[in-house]
C-alpha positions as CSV (number, residue, x, y, z in Angstrom):
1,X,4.3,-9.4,-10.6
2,X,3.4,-11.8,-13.1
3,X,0.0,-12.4,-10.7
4,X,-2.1,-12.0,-13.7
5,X,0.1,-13.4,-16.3
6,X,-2.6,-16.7,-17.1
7,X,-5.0,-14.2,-17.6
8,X,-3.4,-12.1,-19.6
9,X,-1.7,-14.8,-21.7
10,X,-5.5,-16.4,-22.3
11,X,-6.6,-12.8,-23.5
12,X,-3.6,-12.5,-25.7
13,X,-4.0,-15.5,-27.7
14,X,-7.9,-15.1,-27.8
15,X,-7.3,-11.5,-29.6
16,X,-4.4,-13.0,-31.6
17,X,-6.5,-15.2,-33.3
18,X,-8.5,-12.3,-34.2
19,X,-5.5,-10.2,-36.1
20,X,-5.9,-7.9,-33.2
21,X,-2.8,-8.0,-31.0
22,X,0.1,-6.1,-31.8
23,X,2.9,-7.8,-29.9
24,X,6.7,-5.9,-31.1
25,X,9.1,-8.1,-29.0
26,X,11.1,-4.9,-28.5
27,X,13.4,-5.3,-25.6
28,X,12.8,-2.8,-22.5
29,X,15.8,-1.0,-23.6
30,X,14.0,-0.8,-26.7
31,X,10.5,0.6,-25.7
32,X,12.5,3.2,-23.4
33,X,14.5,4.4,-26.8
34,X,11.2,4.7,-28.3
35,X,9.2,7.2,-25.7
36,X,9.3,10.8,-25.7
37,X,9.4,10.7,-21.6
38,X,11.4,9.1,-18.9
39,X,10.8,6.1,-16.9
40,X,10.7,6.3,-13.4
41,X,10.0,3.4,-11.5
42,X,8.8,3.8,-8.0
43,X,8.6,0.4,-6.5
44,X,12.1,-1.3,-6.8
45,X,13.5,-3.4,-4.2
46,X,17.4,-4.1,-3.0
47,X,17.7,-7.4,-0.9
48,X,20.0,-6.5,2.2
49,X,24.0,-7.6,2.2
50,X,23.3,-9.1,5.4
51,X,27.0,-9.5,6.4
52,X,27.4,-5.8,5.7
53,X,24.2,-4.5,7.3
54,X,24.8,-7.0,10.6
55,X,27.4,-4.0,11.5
56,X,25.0,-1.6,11.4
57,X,22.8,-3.3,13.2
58,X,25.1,-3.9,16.2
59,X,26.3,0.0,16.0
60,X,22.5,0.2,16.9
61,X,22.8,-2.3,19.7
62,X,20.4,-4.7,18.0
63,X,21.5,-8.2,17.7
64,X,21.7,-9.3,14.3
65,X,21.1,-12.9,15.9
66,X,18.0,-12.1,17.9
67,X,15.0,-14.6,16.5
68,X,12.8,-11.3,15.5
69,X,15.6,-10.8,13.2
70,X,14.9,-13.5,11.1
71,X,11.1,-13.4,11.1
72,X,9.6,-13.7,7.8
73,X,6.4,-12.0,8.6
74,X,5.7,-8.4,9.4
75,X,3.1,-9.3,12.6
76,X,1.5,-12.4,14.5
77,X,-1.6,-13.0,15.8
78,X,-0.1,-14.5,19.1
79,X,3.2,-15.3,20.3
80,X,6.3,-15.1,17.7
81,X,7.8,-18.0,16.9
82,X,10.8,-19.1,14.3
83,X,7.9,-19.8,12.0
84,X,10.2,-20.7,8.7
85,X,11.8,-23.4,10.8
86,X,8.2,-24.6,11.9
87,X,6.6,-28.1,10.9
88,X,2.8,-28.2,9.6
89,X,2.3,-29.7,12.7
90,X,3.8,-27.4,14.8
91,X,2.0,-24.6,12.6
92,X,-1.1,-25.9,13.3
93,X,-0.9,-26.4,16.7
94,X,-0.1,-22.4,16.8
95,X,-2.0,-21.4,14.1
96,X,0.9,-19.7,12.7
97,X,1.0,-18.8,8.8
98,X,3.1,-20.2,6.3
99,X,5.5,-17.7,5.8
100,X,7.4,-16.8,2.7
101,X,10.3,-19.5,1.3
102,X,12.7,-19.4,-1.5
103,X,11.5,-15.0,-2.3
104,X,14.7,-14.4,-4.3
105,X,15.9,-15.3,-7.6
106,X,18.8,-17.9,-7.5
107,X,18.6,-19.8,-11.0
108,X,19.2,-16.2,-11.8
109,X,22.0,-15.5,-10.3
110,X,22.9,-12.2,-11.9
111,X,19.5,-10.7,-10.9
112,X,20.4,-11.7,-7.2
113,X,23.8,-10.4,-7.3
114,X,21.9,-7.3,-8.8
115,X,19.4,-6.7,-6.1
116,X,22.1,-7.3,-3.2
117,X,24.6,-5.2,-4.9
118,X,22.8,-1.0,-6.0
119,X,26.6,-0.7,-8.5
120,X,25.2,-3.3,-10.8
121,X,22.2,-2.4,-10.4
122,X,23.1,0.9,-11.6
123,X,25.0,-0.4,-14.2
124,X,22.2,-2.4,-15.6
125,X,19.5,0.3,-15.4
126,X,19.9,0.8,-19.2
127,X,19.3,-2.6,-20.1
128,X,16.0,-2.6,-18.0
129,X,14.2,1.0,-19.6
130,X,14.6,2.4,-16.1
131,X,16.1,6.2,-15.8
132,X,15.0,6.6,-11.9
133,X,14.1,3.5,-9.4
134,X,13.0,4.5,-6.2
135,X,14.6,1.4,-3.8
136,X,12.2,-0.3,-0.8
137,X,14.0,-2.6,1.4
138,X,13.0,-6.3,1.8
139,X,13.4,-8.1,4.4
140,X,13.7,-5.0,6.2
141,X,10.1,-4.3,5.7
142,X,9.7,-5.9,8.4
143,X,11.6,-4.2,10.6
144,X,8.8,-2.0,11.2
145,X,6.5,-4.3,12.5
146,X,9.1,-5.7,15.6
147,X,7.4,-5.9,18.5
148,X,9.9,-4.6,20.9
149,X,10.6,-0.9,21.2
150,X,14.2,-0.4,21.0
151,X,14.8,-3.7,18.6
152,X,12.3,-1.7,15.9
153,X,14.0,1.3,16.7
154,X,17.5,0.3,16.5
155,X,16.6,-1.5,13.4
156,X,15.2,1.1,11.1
157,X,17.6,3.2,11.9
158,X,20.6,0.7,11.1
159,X,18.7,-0.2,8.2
160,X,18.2,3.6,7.2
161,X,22.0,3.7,7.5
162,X,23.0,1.1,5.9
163,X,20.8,2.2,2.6
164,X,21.9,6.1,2.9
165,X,25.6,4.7,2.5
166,X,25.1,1.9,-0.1
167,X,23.4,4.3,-2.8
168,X,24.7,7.7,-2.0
169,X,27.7,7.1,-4.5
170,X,24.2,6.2,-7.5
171,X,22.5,9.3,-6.3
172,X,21.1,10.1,-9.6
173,X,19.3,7.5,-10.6
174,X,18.6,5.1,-7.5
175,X,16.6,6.6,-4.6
176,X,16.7,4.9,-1.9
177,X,13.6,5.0,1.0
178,X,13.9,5.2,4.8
179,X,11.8,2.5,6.7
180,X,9.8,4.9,9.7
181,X,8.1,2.7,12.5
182,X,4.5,4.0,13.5
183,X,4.0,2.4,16.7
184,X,4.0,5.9,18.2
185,X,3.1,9.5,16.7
186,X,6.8,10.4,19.0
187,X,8.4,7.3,17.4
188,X,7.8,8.0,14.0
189,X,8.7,12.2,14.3
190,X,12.2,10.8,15.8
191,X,12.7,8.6,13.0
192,X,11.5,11.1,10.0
193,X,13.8,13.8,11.6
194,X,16.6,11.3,11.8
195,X,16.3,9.9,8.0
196,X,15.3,13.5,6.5
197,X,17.4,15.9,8.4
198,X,20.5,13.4,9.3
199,X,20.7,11.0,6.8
200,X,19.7,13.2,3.8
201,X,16.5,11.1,2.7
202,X,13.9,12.2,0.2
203,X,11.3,9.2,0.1
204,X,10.4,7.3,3.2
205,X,8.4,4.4,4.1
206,X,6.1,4.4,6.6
207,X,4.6,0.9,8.9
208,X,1.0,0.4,7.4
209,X,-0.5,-0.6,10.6
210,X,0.1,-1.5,14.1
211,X,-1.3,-4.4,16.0
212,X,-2.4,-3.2,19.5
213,X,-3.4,-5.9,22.3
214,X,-7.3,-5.2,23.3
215,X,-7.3,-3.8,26.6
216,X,-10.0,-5.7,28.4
217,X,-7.8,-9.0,27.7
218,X,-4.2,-7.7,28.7
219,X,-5.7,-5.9,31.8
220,X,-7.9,-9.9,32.7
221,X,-5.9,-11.9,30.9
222,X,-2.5,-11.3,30.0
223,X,-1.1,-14.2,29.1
224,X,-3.5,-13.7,26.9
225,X,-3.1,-10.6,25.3
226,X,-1.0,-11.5,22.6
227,X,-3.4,-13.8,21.1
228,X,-6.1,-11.0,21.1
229,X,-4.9,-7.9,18.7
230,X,-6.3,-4.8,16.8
231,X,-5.2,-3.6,13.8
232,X,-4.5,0.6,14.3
233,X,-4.0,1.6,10.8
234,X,-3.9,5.6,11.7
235,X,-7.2,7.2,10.9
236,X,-10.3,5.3,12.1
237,X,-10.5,4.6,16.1
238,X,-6.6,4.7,16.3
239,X,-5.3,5.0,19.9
240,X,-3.0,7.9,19.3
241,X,-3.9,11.3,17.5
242,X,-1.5,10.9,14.4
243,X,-1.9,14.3,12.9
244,X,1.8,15.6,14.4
245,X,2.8,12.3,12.1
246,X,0.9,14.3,8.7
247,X,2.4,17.2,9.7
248,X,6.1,16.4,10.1
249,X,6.0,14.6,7.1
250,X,4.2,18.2,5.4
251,X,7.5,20.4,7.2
252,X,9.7,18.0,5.3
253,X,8.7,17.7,2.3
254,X,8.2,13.9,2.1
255,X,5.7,12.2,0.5
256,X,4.0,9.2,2.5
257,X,4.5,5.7,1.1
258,X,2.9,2.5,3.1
259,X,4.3,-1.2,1.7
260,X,2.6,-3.5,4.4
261,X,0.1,-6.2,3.1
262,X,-2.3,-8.1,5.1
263,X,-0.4,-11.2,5.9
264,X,-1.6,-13.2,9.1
265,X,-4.5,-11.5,9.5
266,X,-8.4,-13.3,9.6
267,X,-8.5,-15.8,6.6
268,X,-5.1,-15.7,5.9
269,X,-3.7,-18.2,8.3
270,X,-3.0,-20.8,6.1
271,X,-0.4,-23.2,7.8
272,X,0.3,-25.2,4.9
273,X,0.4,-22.6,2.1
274,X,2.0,-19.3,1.3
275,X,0.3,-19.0,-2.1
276,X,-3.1,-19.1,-0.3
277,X,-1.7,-16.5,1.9
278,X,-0.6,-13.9,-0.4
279,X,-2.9,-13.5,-3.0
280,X,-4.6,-10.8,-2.7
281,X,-3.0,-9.6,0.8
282,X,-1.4,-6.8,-0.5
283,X,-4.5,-5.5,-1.6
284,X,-6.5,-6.3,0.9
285,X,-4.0,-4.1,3.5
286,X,-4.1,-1.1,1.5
287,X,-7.5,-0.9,1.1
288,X,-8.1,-1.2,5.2
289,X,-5.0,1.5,5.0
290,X,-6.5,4.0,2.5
291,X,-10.4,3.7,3.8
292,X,-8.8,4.4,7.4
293,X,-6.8,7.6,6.5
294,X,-10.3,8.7,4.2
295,X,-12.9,8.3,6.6
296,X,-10.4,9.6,9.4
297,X,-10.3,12.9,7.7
298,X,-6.7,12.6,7.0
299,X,-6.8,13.8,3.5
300,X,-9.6,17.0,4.3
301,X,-6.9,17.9,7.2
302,X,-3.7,17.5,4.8
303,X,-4.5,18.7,1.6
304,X,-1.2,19.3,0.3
305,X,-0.2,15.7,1.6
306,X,0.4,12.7,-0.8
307,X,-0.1,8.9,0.2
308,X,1.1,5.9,-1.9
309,X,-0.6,2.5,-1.9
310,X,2.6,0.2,-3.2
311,X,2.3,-3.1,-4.6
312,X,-1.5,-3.8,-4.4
313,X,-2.6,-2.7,-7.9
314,X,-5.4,-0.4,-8.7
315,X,-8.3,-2.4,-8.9
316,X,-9.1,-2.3,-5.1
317,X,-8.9,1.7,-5.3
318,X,-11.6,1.9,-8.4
319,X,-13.5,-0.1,-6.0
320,X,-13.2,1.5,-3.0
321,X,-14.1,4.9,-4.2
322,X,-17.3,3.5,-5.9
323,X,-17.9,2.3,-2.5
324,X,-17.3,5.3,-0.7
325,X,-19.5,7.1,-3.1
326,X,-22.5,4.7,-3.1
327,X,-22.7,4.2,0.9
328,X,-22.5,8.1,1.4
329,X,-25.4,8.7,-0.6
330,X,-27.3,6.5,1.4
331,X,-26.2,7.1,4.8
332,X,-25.0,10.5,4.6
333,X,-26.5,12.8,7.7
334,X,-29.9,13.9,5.8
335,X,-30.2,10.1,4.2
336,X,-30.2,8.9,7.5
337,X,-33.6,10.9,8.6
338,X,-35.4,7.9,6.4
339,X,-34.0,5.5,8.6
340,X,-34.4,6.9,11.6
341,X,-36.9,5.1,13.4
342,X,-38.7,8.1,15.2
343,X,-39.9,8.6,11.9
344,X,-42.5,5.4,11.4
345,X,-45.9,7.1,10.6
346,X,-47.3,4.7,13.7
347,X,-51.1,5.2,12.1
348,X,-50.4,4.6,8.9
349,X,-48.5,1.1,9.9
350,X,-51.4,0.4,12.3
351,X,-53.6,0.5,9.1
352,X,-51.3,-1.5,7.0
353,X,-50.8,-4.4,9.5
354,X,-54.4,-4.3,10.1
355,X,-55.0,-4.8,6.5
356,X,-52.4,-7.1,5.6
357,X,-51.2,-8.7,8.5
358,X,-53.7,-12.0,8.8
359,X,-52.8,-13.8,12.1
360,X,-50.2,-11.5,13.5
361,X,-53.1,-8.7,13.8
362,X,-53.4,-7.1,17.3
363,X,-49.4,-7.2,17.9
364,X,-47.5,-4.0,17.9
365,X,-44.5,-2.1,16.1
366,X,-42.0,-2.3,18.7
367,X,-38.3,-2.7,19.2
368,X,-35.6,-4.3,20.7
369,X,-35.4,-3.5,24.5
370,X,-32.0,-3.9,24.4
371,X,-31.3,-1.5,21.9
372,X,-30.2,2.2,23.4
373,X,-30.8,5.2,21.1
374,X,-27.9,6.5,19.2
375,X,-26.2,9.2,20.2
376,X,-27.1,12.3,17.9
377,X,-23.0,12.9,17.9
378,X,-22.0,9.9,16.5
379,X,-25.0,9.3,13.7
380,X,-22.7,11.4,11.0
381,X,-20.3,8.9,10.3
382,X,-18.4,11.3,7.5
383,X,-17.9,13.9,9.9
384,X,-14.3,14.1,10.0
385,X,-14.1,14.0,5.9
386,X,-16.5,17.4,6.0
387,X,-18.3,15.7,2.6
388,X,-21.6,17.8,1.6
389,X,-21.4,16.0,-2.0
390,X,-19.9,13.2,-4.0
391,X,-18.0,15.9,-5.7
392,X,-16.2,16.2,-1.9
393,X,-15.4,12.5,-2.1
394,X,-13.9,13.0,-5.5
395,X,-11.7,16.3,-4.4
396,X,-10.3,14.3,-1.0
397,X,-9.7,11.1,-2.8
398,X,-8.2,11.4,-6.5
399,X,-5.2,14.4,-5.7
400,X,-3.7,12.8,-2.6
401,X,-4.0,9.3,-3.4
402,X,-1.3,7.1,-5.8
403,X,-1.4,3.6,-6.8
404,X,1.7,1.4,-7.0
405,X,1.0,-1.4,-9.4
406,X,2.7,-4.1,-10.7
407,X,3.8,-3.9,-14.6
408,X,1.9,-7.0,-15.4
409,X,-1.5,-6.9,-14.0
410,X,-4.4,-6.0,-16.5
411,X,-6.3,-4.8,-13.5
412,X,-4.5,-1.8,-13.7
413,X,-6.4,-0.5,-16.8
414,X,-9.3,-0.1,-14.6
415,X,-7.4,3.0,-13.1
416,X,-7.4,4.9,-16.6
417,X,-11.2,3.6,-17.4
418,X,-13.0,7.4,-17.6
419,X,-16.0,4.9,-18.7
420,X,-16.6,2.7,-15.5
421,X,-14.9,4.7,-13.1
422,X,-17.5,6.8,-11.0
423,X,-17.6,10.8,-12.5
424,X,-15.2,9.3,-15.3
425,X,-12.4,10.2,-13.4
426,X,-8.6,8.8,-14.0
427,X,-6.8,7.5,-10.7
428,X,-3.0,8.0,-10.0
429,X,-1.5,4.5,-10.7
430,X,1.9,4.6,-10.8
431,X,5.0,1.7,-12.5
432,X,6.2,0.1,-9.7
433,X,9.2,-3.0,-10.8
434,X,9.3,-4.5,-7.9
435,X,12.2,-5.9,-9.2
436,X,14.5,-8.5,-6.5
437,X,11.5,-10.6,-5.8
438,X,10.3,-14.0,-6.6
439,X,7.9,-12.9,-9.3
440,X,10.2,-10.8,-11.0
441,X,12.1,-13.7,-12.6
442,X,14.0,-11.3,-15.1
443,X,14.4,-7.8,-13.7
444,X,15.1,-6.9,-18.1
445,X,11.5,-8.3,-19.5
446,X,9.7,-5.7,-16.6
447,X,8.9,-2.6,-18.6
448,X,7.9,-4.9,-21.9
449,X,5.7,-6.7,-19.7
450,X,4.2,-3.2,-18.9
451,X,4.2,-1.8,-22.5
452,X,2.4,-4.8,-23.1
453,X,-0.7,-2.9,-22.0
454,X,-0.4,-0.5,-24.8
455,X,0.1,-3.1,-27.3
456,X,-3.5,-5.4,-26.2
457,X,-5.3,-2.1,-25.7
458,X,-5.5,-2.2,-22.7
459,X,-3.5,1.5,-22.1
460,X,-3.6,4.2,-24.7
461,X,0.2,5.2,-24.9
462,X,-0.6,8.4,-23.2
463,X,-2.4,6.3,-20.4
464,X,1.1,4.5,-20.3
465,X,3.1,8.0,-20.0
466,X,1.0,8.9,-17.1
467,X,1.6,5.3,-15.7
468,X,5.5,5.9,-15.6
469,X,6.4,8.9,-15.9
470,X,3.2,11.9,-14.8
471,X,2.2,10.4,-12.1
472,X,5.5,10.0,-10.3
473,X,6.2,13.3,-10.6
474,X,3.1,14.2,-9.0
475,X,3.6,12.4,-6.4
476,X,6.9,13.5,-5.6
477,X,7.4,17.2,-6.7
478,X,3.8,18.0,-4.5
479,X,5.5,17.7,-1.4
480,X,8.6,18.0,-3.1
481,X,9.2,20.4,-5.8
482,X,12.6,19.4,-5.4
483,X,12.5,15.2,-5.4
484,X,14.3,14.9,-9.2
485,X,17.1,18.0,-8.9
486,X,20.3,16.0,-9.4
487,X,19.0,13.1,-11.1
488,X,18.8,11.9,-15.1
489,X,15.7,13.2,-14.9
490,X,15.5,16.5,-14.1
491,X,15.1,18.5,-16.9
492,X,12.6,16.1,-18.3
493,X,10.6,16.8,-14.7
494,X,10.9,20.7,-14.7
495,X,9.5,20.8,-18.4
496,X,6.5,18.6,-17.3
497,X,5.4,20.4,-14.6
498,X,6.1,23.9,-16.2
499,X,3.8,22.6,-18.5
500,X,1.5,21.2,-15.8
């Protein structure tokens, strides 16, 4: 949050000079008394009681103490190190990221006794215009990308524990999520059935990637192999067949939420700064992510499965659809007969380069040697999305697809813009707080910052109800016609989507 908040500030006083800003002041409390719909937030964050979770974590035979547990980052290109206690130097010698420093409030101390304990949380959900937060871990986000088996493992599932026990007794208005690791299609079955069917869980977290060594290196060179990864991210070229993954998650009812970024990878491997780092990363992740899962079929093969994007906005989605439309109309299977090269009219080119060739006349159309023809099999690069028109790409990517975006970017209008957007359509953003993080600096001012759209013009007020309150419920009550029964919100729910 507050990513955009220059911007948006510039644009503010630019229209206020113009009479044309409408700014109320109105508390959050204030704009929640004034809507005719709930608020459900679906990105919050708690920060982890370490000294309470460090039992958990030994129940699980996982050493609280172990150096991965105090990583900062979710993966490494190369060897771990302690990278927070790392010197520039040292950084640079490793090419090892800066990795995130001072991420909680502290000035505020009532916020960070608020996102490390879920009964003042609850207490202060009035305050902040919230009726329903669904709760992400933080640090132990990054518990899904440990490297070793039964460290990642042991960890998820204390961390699963730990959450399931802190905010049962807030049940109806804190939802708490259990972290799933993805190394394995086995691994993550064992931990859905564990959170769902054990530990009573209704939302759940899954890893948004895993880094695999490449084999050629760890087979030649494998003191090596740890400097040379992959990024598996599910549907595109992924070593295992993750489809069991889909359809577990379908058998129980869950929809599937990824909150991985793209930190450490390519260009951002800045030693000296975080801020260079992170902007953009979370973005940038998802949009790998989502592509992956499209072009992979996923969403063709899982109809009735949701997928939320957190934290990355919706800018990157309008985008990537737009994409996804304009390269399929050019290299779609028929598109592709004008390229292939089978097809030169040879006499016609003789004639041409006769005419208008000067000094290269007498030379021949020819190509590379060392390029083999394509296999006929693999020239259809949609195949697995079954897409005969952009209509198809419209029908796979708009239902299953949701948008977690922070309440203060502009960008997310762009998700609502039926003018721009390709076949004017409207994609699922949803309010996400992301309230116990550094650019939350006070968790009350989060849904003005979001009403705030309404009042530049940026949202029409029923663009703003879909933000908080529609699109949740679609993305919950889909897989989950049951996600809301027992909470605040219930009966607002069941009279949306009777209405639905």
């Amino acid at each position: 949050m507050r990513l955009h908040y220059a911007w948006a500030c510039r644009r503010v006083q630019s229209a206020a000079d113009e009479g044309a800003v409408r700014v109320s002041g109105r508390s959050s409390a204030d704009i929640r008394g004034g809507l005719d719909h709930p608020v459900i937030d679906i990105d919050g964050h708690a920060i982890e009681y370490f000294p309470v979770l460090a039992d958990y974590l030994r129940d699980e035979g996982v050493d609280p103490d172990s150096p991965q547990m105090s990583r900062l980052l979710p993966g490494s290109f190369g060897p771990y190190r302690e990278w927070g206690r790392l010197s520039t130097a040292e950084r640079a010698t490793l090419r090892a990221a800066r990795p995130p420093w001072w991420g909680a409030p502290a000035r505020n101390t009532r916020d960070l006794a608020t996102a490390l304990f879920p009964r003042l949380l609850y207490e202060r959900l009035d305050e902040f215009g919230i009726d329903v937060s669904v709760i992400y871990p933080s640090v132990g986000l990054i518990y899904l990308h440990l490297d070793e088996e039964q460290e990642r493992r042991g960890a998820c599932r204390a961390l699963n524990r730990y959450n399931a026990d802190a905010f049962a007794p807030f049940a109806d208005r804190l939802v708490p999520v259990a972290a799933i690791p993805m190394h394995t299609p086995d691994e993550a079955i064992d931990g859905l059935h564990h959170a769902v069917n054990e530990l009573g869980f209704k939302a759940v977290v899954l890893a948004g990637y895993v880094q695999r060594p490449v084999a050629a290196v760890a087979e030649q060179h494998s003191d090596l192999a740890r400097w040379a990864l992959w990024l598996d991210m599910y549907g595109i070229d992924s070593e295992y067949d993750y489809d069991p993954v889909w359809a577990k998650c379908r058998e129980l009812g869950v929809s599937v939420a990824f909150h991985s970024g793209a930190m450490g990878w390519g260009s951002r491997l800045s030693i000296s700064n975080y801020m260079y780092n992170h902007i953009g990363q979370l973005a940038e992740g998802q949009h790998s992510l989502c592509k992956s899962l499209f072009m992979g079929g996923v969403t063709r093969r899982f109809p009735e499965l949701n997928f939320a994007f957190l934290e990355g906005g919706a800018a990157w989605a309008v985008s990537l659809f737009a994409d996804i439309i304009g390269h399929w109309e050019k290299r779609n299977l028929i598109a592709m007969d004008a390229l292939d090269p089978s097809n030169i009219d040879h006499e016609l080119f003789g004639e041409l380069l006769a005419k208008y060739a000067g000094q290269w006349r007498g030379t021949q159309l020819g190509r590379s040697p060392s390029r083999p023809k394509e296999d006929p099999r693999t020239i259809d690069e949609w195949k697995a999305c079954e897409i005969t028109s952009s209509g198809d790409i419209r029908d796979l990517f708009l239902p299953p697809f949701f948008f977690g975006c922070e309440a203060d970017d502009p960008l997310n209008s762009m998700a609502f813009n039926t003018h721009v957007n390709p076949m004017g359509v409207r994609l699922q953003a949803m309010f996400g707080s992301d309230i116990a993080h550094w650019d939350v600096p006070d968790m009350a001012k989060v849904l003005e910052e979001a009403w705030e759209m309404v009042e530049h013009d940026l949202f029409t007020e029923a663009d703003f109800g879909d933000f908080v309150f529609a699109n949740p419920v679609r993305f919950y009550t889909r897989t989950n016609p049951a996600f809301f029964e027992g909470t605040v919100v219930q009966a607002a729910v069941n009279r949306f989507v009777a209405k639905v």
